[in-house]
C-alpha positions in Angstrom: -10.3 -20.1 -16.7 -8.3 -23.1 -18.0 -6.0 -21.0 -20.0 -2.1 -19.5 -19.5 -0.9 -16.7 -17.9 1.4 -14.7 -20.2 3.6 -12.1 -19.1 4.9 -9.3 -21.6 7.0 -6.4 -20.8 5.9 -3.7 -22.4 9.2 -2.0 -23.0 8.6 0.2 -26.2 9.6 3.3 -24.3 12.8 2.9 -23.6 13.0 6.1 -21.4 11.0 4.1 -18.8 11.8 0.7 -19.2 15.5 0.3 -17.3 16.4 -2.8 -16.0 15.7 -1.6 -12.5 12.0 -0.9 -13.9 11.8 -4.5 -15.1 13.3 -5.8 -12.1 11.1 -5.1 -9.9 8.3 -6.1 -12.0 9.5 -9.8 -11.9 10.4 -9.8 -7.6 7.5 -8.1 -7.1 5.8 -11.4 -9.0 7.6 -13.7 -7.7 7.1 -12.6 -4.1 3.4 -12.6 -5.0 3.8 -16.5 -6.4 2.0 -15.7 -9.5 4.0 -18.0 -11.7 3.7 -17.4 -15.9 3.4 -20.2 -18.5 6.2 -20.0 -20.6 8.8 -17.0 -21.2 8.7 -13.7 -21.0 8.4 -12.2 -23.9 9.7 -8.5 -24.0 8.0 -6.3 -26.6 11.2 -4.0 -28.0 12.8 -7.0 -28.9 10.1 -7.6 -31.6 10.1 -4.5 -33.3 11.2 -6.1 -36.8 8.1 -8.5 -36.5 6.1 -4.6 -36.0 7.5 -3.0 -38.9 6.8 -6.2 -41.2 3.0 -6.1 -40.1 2.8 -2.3 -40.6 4.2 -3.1 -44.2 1.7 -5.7 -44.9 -1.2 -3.0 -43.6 0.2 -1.0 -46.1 0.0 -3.5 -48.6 -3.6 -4.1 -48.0 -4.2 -0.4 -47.9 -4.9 -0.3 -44.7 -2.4 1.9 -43.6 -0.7 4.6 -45.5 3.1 6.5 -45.4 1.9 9.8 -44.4 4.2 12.5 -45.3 2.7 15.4 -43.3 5.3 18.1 -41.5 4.6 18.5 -37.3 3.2 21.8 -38.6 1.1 20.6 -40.9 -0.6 18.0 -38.4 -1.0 20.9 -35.5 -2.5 23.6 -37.9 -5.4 20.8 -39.2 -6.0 20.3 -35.4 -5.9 24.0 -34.4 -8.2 25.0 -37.3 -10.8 22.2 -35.0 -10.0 24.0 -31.6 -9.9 27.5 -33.1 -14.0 26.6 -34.4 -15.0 25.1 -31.2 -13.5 28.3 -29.3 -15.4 30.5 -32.0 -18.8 28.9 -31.9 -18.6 28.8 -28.0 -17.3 32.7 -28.1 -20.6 33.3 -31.0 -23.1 31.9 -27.9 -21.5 33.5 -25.1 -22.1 36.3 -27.0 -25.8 36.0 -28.3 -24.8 36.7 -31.5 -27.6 35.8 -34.3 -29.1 32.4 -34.0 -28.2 32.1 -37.8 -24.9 33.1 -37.6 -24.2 30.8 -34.1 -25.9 27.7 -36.4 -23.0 28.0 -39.2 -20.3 28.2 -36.6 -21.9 25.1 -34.7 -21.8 23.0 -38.6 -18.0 24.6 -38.8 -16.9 23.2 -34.9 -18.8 20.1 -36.1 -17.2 19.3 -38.7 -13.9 20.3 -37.5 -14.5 18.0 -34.1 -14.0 14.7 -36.2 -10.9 12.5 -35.1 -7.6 13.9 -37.6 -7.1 12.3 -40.7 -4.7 12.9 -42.7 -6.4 12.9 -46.4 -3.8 14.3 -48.1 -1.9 10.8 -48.0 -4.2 8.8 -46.6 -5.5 7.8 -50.4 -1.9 7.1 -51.7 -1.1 11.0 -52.0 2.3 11.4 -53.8 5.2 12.3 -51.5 6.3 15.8 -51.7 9.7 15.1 -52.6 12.4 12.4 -53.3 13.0 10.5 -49.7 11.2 13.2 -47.8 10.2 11.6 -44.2 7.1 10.1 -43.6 5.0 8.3 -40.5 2.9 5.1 -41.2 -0.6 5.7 -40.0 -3.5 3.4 -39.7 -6.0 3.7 -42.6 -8.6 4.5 -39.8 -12.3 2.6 -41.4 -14.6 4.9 -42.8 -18.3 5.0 -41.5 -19.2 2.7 -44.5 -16.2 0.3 -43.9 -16.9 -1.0 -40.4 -18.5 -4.3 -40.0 -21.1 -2.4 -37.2 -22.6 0.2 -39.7 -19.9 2.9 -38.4 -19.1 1.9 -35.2 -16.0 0.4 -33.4 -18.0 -1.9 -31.3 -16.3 -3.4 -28.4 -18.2 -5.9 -26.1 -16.3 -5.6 -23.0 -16.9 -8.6 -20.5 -16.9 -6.4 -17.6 -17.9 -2.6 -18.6 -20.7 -4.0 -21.2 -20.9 -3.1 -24.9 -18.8 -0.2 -25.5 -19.7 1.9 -28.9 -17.2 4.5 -30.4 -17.9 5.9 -34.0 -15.6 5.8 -36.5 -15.5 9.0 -37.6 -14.5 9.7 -34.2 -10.6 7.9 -34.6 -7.5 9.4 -35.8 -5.5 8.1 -38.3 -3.2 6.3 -35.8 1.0 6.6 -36.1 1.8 2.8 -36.0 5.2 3.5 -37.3 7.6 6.7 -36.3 9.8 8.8 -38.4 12.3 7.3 -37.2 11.2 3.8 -38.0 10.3 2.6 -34.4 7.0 1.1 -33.8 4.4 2.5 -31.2 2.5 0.5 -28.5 -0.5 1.0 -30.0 1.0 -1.3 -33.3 3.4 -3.6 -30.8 0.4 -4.3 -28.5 -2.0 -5.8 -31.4 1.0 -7.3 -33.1 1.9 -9.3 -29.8 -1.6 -10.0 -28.5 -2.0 -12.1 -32.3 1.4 -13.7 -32.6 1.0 -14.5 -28.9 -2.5 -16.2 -29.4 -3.8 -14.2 -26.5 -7.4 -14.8 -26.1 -8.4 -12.4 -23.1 -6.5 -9.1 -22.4 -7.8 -7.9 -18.4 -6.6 -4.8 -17.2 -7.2 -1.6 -16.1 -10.6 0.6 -17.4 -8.1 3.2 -18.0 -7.2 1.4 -21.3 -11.2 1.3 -22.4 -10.5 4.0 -24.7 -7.4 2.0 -26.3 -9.3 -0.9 -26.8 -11.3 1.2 -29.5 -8.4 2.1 -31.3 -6.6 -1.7 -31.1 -9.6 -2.8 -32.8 -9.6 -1.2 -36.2 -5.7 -2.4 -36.2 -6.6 -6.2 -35.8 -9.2 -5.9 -38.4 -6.7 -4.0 -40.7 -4.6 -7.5 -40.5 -7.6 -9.1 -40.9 -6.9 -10.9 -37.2 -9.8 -11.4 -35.0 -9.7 -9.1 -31.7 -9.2 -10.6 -28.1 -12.1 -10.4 -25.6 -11.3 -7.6 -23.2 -12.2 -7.3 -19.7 -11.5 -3.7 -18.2 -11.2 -3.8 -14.5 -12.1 -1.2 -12.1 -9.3 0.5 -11.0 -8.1 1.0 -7.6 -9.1 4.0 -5.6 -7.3 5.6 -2.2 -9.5 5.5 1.4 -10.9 9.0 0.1 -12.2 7.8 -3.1 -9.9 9.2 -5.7 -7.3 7.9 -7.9 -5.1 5.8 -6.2 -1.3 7.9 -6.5 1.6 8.4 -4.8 -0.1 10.9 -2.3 -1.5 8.0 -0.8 1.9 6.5 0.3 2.7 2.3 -0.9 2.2 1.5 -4.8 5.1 -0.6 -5.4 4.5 -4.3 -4.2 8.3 -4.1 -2.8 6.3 -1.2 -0.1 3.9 -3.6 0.9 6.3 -6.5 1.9 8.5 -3.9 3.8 5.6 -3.2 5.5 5.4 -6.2 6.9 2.5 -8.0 5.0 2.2 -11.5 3.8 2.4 -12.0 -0.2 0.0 -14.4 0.4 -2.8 -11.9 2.4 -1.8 -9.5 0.0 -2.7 -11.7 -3.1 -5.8 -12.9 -1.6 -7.2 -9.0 -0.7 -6.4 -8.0 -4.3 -8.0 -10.6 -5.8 -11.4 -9.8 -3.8 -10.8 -6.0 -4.8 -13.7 -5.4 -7.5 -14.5 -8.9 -7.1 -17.8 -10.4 -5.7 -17.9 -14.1 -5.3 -21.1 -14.1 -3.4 -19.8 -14.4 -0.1 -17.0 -12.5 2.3 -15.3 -15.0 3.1 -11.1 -15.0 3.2 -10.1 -16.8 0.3 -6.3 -18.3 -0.9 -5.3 -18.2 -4.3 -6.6 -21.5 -5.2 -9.5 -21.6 -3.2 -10.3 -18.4 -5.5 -9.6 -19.8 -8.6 -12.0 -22.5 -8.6 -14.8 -20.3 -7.8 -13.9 -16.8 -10.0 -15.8 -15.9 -12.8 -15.3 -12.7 -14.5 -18.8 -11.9 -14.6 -18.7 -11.0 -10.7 -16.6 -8.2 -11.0 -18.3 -4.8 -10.6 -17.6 -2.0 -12.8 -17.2 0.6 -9.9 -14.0 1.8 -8.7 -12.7 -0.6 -5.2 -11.0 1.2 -2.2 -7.8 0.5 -1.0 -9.0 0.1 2.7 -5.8 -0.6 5.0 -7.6 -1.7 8.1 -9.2 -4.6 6.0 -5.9 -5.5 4.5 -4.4 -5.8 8.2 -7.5 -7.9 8.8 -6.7 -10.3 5.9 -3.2 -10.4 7.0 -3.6 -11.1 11.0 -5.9 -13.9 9.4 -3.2 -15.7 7.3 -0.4 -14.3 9.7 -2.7 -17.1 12.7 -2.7 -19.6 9.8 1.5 -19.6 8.8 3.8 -22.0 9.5 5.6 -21.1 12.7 9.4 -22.0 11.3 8.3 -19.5 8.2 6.8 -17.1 9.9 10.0 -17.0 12.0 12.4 -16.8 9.1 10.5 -14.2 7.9 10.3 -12.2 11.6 14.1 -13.0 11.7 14.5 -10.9 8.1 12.2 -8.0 8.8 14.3 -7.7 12.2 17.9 -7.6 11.2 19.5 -4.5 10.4 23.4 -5.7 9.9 23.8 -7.2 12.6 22.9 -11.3 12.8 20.7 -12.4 15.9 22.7 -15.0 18.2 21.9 -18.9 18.5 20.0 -18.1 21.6 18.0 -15.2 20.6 16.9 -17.0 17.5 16.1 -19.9 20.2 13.9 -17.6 22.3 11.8 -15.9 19.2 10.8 -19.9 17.9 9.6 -20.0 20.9 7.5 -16.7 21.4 5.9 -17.2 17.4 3.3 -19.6 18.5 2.2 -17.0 21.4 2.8 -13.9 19.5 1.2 -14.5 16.5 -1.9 -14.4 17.0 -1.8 -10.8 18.5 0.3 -9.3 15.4 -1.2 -7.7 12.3 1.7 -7.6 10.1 5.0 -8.4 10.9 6.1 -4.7 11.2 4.1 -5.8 14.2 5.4 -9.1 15.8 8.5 -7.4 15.4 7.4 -4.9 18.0 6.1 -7.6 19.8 9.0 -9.3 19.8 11.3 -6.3 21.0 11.0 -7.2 24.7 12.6 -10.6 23.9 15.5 -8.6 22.3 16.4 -6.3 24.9 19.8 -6.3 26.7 20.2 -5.9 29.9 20.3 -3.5 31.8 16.9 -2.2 30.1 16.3 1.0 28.9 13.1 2.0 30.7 11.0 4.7 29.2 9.3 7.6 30.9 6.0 6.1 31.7 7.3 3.0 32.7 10.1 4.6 34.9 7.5 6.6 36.4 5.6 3.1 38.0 8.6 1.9 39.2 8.8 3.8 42.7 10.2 3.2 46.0 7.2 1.5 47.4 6.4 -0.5 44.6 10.6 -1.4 44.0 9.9 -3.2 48.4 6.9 -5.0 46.5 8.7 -6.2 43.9 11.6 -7.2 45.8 8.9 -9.9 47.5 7.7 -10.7 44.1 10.9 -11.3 43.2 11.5 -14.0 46.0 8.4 -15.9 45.4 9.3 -16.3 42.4 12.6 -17.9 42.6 10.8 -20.5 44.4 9.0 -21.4 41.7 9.9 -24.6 39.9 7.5 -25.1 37.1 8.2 -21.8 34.5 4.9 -21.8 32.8 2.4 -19.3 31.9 -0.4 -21.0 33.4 1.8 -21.8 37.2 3.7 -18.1 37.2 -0.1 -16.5 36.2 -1.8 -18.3 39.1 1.4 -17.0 41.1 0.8 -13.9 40.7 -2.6 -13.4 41.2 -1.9 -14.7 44.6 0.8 -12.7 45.4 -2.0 -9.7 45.0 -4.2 -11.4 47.0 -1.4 -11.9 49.7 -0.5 -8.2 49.4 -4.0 -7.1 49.7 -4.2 -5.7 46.1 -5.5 -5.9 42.9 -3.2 -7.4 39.9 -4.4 -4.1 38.5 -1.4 -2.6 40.9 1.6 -5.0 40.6 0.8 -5.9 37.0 1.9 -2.3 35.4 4.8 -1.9 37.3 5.4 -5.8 36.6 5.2 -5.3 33.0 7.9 -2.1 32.6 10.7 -3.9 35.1 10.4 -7.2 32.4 9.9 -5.2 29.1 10.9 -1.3 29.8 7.6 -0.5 28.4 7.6 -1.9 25.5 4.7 -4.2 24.0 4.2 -8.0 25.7 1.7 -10.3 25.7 0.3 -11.2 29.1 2.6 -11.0 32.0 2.6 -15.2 32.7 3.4 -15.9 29.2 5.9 -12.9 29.1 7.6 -15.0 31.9 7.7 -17.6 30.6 9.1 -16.3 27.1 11.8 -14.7 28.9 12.7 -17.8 30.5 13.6 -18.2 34.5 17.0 -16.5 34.5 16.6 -13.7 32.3 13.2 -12.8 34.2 14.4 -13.1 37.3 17.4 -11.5 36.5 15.3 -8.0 35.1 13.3 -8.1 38.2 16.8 -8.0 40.0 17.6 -4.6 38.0 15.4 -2.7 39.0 14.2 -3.8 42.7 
């Protein structure tokens, strides 16, 4: 949109907000590549800037010290639940319609956001240096610029309408002095100059109390734009009963930050087409209008898509760093084995989804001899077939020229010479060069293993 990206951590609670939190916030961006303009700013660090704006609201009387007890504050709201559960128990009942009426005016009335009017129009306190809150004046029906409504047009869920009667008078500062999000987050978004605020529609209902807090400074509000949030394959609330959140789970799963990136972004998003876009390619063509107000699915089957595309499309010295790192466990990979897996990327790429799988791929490469075979492939190498591969294993130490193509056409007529299919010496093949693990096809497997080290696994088990 021609603007900055801004990153602020929102570190208020300091319960949640360890350096380990924050941490992987920033890796978990900077494996993504999505770069911010400027520094970071870090919200707890700007509490004195908080409490000189909740002053000035004060000054403008539009906020108030509210000396109300925790007592005081719960019996006001239990009064309004104890009429709701009274006028509900009066109908259950089918007590007289007149009777039901009143008790319906009472739970009315009653139902209205708290407000604290005992100091909300500069009520004394009740003693010297007794504590006290800071709450937002919330506006009146007859103080709002939309004839009693918080109004908030929403670029992506449409006007949004709350009354005012309907908003509490908000704590912007604690007892103890300490500001609260709802205060740091307006305070920031101004000083900041922040002209869009996009995030989650789970913060609609916070955008009608942040409002009434920027016209209490007199500030003009952002434009918001509340996405859809993420759902599981099933439809519900994406949570931890679903497995990966953290980006860190995604790149130990093997995926690209890149594929990742680019099936986000689509998420919600609907450019008019379905094709697989990069970051920049998507930039030039978003506009926040195309993004749907319903709920996405994470679908994991069209993220491996996205990735096996962009996994093709990587550069093969990259993509083997990369293999290399999601491979080693302690140990380092020699010279030679490093050697052999450049070589197999170009092949094996192209058949992997992540690199969870190229690594599985790859294993054959990795194996030492004398391989481990597993049960089915020890059940194919018989006594029969161990005379057939004995042959195999001669005409192929004649063979000069160790390429897929030349060893494939080999091998074909060595069936043909046995008087069977490839379907029975291709199996049995396979498990003496790879113990049954996964390989591509058995002339590039050759190939990949390289002369020696084929010839030399045949040897093992003929």
């Amino acid at each position: 949109m021609g603007g900055k990206f801004l990153l602020r951590i929102e570190d208020t609670d300091r319960a949640r907000s360890t350096d380990a939190a924050i941490a992987a916030i920033l890796d978990g961006l900077d494996w993504l590549d999505l770069k911010a303009d400027g520094e970071i700013t870090t919200q707890f660090s700007r509490a004195a800037r908080h409490r000189e704006a909740a002053e000035a609201m004060i000054a403008r009387g539009t906020a108030f010290r509210c000396y109300m007890t925790t007592d005081e504050v719960d019996a006001i709201r239990g009064a309004g639940v104890a009429a709701r559960e009274k006028f509900a128990a009066l109908k259950r009942a089918g007590a007289p319609q007149a009777e039901i009426e009143a008790a319906q005016v009472t739970a009315a009335r009653t139902n209205l956001a708290f407000r604290s009017e005992k100091y909300r129009d500069g009520g004394k306190p009740p003693s010297p240096g007794a504590p006290y809150v800071v709450r937002l004046r919330a506006p009146d029906s007859n103080q709002t610029p939309d004839f009693g409504e918080i109004v908030n047009r929403d670029l992506i869920q449409g006007t949004v309408r709350i009354f005012a009667c309907e908003l509490d008078d908000l704590v912007l500062l604690r007892a103890d002095g300490n500001p609260t999000y709802m205060l740091s987050v307006v305070v920031d978004d101004h000083d900041m100059g922040v002209t869009h605020v996009i995030r989650g529609d789970d913060h609609l209902t916070n955008a009608a109390r942040q409002i009434p807090i920027f016209q209490a400074m007199g500030w003009i509000p952002p434009q918001f734009a509340h996405l859809p949030l993420i759902h599981g394959p099933d439809g519900a609330k994406l949570s931890k009963r679903h497995g990966a959140l953290a980006v860190q789970a995604y790149r130990n799963m093997g995926y690209l930050p890149e594929a990742l990136t680019s099936y986000l972004m689509r998420l919600g998003w609907s450019p008019g087409h379905d094709d697989i876009l990069t970051k920049e390619e998507a930039i030039a063509q978003f506009e926040i209008g195309q993004i749907g107000k319903g709920p996405a699915r994470l679908d994991f089957k069209k993220l491996d898509s996205v990735n096996a595309h962009f996994m093709a499309a990587a550069d093969d010295t990259r993509l083997l760093g990369l293999l290399i790192a999601h491979i080693e466990t302690g140990a380092s990979l020699d010279d030679s084995t490093r050697a052999t897996l450049a070589r197999a990327i170009p092949v094996l790429k192209g058949r992997a989804k992540t690199l969870a799988e190229l690594a599985e791929q790859s294993r054959f490469l990795l194996a030492r001899r004398p391989l481990t075979l597993n049960e089915p492939a020890k059940a194919l190498i018989t006594a029969e077939f161990k005379a057939s591969l004995a042959r195999l294993q001669q005409r192929l130490a004649t063979e000069t020229i160790w390429t897929h193509g030349i060893l494939g056409g080999l091998l074909k007529a060595f069936a043909t010479d046995e008087g069977v299919g490839l379907g029975q010496i291709g199996p049995g093949l396979r498990a003496a060069l790879t113990g049954g693990t996964p390989a591509p096809d058995l002339g590039q497997a050759l190939e990949l293993l390289g002369r020696e080290e084929a010839l030399a696994r045949i040897s093992d088990q003929v």
